[in-house]
C-alpha positions in Angstrom: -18.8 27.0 28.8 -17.2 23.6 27.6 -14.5 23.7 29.6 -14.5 21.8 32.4 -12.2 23.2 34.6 -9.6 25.6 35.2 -5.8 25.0 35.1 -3.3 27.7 35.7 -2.8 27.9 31.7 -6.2 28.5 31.4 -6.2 31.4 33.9 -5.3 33.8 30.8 -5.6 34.0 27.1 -3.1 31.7 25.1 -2.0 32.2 21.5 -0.5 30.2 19.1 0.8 27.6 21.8 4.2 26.1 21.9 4.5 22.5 21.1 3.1 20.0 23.7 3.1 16.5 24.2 0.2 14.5 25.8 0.6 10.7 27.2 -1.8 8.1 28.3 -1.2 4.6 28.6 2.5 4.7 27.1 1.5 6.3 24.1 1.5 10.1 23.2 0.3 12.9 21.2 2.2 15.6 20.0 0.2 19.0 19.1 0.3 22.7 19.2 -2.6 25.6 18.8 -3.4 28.6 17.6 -6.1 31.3 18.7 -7.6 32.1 22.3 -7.4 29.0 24.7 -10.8 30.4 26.4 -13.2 30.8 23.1 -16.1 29.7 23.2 -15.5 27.3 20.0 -12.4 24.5 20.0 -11.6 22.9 16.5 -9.4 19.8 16.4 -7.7 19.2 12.8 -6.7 16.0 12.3 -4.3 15.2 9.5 -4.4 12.1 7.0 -2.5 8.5 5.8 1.5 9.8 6.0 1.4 13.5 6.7 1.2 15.6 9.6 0.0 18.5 11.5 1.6 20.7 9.1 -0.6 20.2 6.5 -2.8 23.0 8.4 -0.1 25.6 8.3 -2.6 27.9 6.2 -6.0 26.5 7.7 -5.4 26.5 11.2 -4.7 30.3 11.5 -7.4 31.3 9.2 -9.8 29.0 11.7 -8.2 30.4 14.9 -10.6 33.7 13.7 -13.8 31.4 15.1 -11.9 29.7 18.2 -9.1 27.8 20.0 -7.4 25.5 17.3 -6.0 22.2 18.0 -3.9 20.4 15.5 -2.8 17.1 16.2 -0.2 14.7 15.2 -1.5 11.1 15.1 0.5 8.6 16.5 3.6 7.3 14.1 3.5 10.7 12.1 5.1 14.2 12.4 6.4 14.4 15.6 4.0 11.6 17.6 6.0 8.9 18.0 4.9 5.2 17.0 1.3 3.7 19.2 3.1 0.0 19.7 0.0 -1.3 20.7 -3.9 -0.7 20.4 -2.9 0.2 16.3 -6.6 0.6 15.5 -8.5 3.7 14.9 -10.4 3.4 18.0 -7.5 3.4 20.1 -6.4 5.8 18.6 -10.0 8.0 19.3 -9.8 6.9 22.7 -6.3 8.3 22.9 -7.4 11.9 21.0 -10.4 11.6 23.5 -8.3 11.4 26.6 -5.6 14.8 25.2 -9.8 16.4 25.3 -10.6 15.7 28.9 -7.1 16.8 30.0 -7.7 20.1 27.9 -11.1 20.2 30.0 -12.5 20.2 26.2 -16.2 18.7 26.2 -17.0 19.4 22.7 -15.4 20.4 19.7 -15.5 20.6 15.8 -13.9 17.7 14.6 -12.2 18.1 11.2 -10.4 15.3 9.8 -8.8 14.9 6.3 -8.8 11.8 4.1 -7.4 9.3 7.5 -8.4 11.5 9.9 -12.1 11.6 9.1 -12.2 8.1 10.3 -10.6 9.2 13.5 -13.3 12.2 13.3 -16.0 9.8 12.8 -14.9 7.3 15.5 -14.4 10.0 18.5 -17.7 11.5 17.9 -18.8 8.0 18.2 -17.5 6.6 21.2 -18.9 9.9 23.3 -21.1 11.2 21.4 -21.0 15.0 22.8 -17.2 15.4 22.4 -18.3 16.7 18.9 -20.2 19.4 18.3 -19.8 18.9 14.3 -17.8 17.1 11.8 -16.5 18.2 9.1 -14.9 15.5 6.9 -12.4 16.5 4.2 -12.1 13.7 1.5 -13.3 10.6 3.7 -11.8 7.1 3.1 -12.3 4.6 2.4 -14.9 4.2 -0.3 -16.5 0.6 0.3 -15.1 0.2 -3.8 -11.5 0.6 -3.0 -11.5 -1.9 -0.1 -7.9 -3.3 -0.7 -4.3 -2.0 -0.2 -3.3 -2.4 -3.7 -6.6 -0.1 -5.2 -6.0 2.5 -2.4 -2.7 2.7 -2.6 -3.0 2.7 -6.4 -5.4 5.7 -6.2 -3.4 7.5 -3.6 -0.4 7.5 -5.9 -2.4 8.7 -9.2 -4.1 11.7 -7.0 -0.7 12.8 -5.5 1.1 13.2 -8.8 -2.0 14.8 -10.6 -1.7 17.5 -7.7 0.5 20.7 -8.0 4.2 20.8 -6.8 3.8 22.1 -3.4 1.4 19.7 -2.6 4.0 16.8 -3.8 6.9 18.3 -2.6 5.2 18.6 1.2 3.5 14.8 0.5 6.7 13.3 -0.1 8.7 14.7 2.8 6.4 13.7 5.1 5.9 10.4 3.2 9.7 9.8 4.0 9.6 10.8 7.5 6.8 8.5 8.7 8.7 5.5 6.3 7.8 2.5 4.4 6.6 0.1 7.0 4.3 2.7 9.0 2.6 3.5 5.9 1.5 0.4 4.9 0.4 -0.3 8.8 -1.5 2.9 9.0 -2.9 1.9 5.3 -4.3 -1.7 6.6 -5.8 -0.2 9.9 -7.6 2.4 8.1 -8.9 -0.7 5.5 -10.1 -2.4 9.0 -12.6 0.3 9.3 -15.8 0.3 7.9 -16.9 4.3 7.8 -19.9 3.4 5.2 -21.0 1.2 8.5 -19.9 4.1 11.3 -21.6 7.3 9.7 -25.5 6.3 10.3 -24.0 6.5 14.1 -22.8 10.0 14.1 -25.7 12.8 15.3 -24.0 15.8 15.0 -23.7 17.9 11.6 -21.6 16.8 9.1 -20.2 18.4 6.5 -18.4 16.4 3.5 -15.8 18.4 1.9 -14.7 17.1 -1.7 -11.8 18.4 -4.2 -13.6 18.0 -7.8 -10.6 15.5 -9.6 -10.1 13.9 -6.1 -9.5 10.0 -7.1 -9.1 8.7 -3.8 -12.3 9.8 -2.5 -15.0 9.9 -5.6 -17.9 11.9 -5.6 -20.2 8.3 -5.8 -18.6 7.6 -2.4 -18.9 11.2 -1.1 -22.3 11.5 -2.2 -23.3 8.6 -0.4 -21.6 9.5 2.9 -23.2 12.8 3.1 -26.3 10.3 2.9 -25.4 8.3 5.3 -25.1 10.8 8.2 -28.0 12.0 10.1 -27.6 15.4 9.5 -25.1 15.2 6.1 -24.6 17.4 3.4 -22.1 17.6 0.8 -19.6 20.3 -0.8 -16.9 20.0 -3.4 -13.9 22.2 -4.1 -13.3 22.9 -7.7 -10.3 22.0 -9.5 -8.4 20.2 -6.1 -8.1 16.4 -5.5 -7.2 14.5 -2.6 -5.0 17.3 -0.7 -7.1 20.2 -1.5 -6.4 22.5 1.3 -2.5 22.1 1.4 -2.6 23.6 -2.6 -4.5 26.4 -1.4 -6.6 26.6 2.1 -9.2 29.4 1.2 -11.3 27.4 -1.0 -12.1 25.0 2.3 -12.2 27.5 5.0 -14.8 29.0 2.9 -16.6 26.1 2.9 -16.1 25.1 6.8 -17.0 28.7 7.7 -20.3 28.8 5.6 -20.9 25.4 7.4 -20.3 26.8 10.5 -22.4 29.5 10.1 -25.4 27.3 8.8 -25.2 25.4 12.3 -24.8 28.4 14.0 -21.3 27.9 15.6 -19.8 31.3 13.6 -20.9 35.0 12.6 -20.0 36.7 9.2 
């Protein structure tokens, strides 16, 4: 089992879990679930730069098939409000790390998209069996886009190539996080070096890539997949940057072949 122990709302089956809030050292987490709290499998999604947990409306039910699904707001976004202090994506995995152990979670699939695959990638890093797999949806930052001003650039050309809803949904969130976050969150994530932090990971990894993504190209991707231990590489046809918010099924097909290859799901 990898839970480690047994709170009265683990006693019994939970679906689709209300919204909850998780502190540790003055800052907090806001997240929700879906599926059976006591399956053997846990996935944690982690959203990316200026969006939310939302973003997994149509992936996190069609994962809650294979397990207990935990989607997280990241600190500043959604409904999380702002980290004030430790604003570095290793505080920020030592915070996600700390919602695991009071969740008695030991290990889990972490799936990050586009910020949150550094978040992924850090986590599985600082305790090593808190992951049981990675699976990395558009990683940033490609070691060629290493300013604000060429990210930022990029970010922008992806987002209006995409299709309405994923525009529509990009820009509210966008607007709820605000200006000033965005550009904080943006120089943290430039802080870290994932082309240096992927030799470290051990688990499986899986590299998910939307064909006419510009933010994440497929040299960078290609060389990530590379740069994990255990790496391998899959793109998603037509889809950029936000590939799963347009349509989901194209990536849960993808997760779920993966998942099935390590041998963490059945047909």
């Amino acid at each position: 089992r990898q839970h480690r122990h047994q709170s009265p709302l683990r006693q019994r089956a939970v679906t689709d879990l209300a919204q909850q809030e998780f502190t540790q050292n003055g800052a907090t987490l806001v997240w929700d679930s879906f599926g059976e709290r006591d399956s053997e499998h846990v996935f944690v999604l982690l959203h990316g730069l200026g969006l939310g947990r939302s973003v997994f409306d149509e992936l996190a039910p069609r994962l809650s098939v294979h397990g207990w699904v935990i989607r997280v707001d990241l600190p500043g976004f959604g409904d999380s409000p702002v980290l004030r202090r430790g604003e570095s994506v290793h505080e920020t995995a030592r915070l996600l790390l700390g919602l695991l152990d009071q969740q008695g979670v030991d290990h889990a699939v972490l799936i990050g998209h586009s910020m949150g695959t550094q978040l992924a990638v850090e986590t599985s890093i600082q305790r090593p069996d808190a992951a049981r797999a990675l699976v990395l949806v558009a990683p940033v930052i490609d070691p060629a886009a290493r300013s604000s001003s060429v990210l930022f650039r990029r970010m922008v050309r992806d987002m209006y190539d995409d299709s309405a809803k994923v525009l529509m949904k990009g820009l509210w969130l966008y607007c709820r996080a605000g200006v000033p976050m965005y550009f904080r969150k943006l120089r943290m994530m430039l802080a870290y070096r994932m082309d240096l932090a992927l030799p470290q990971v051990t688990v499986p990894v899986l590299i998910v890539r939307g064909q006419t993504d510009i933010v994440s190209p497929v040299q960078w991707c290609t060389a990530a997949a590379a740069l994990a231990q255990d790496g391998r590489l899959v793109e998603i046809a037509g889809r950029g940057h936000e590939t799963f918010i347009n349509d989901a099924e194209p990536t849960a097909v993808a997760v779920e072949d993966f998942l099935r290859e390590i041998g963490l799901a059945t047909s």
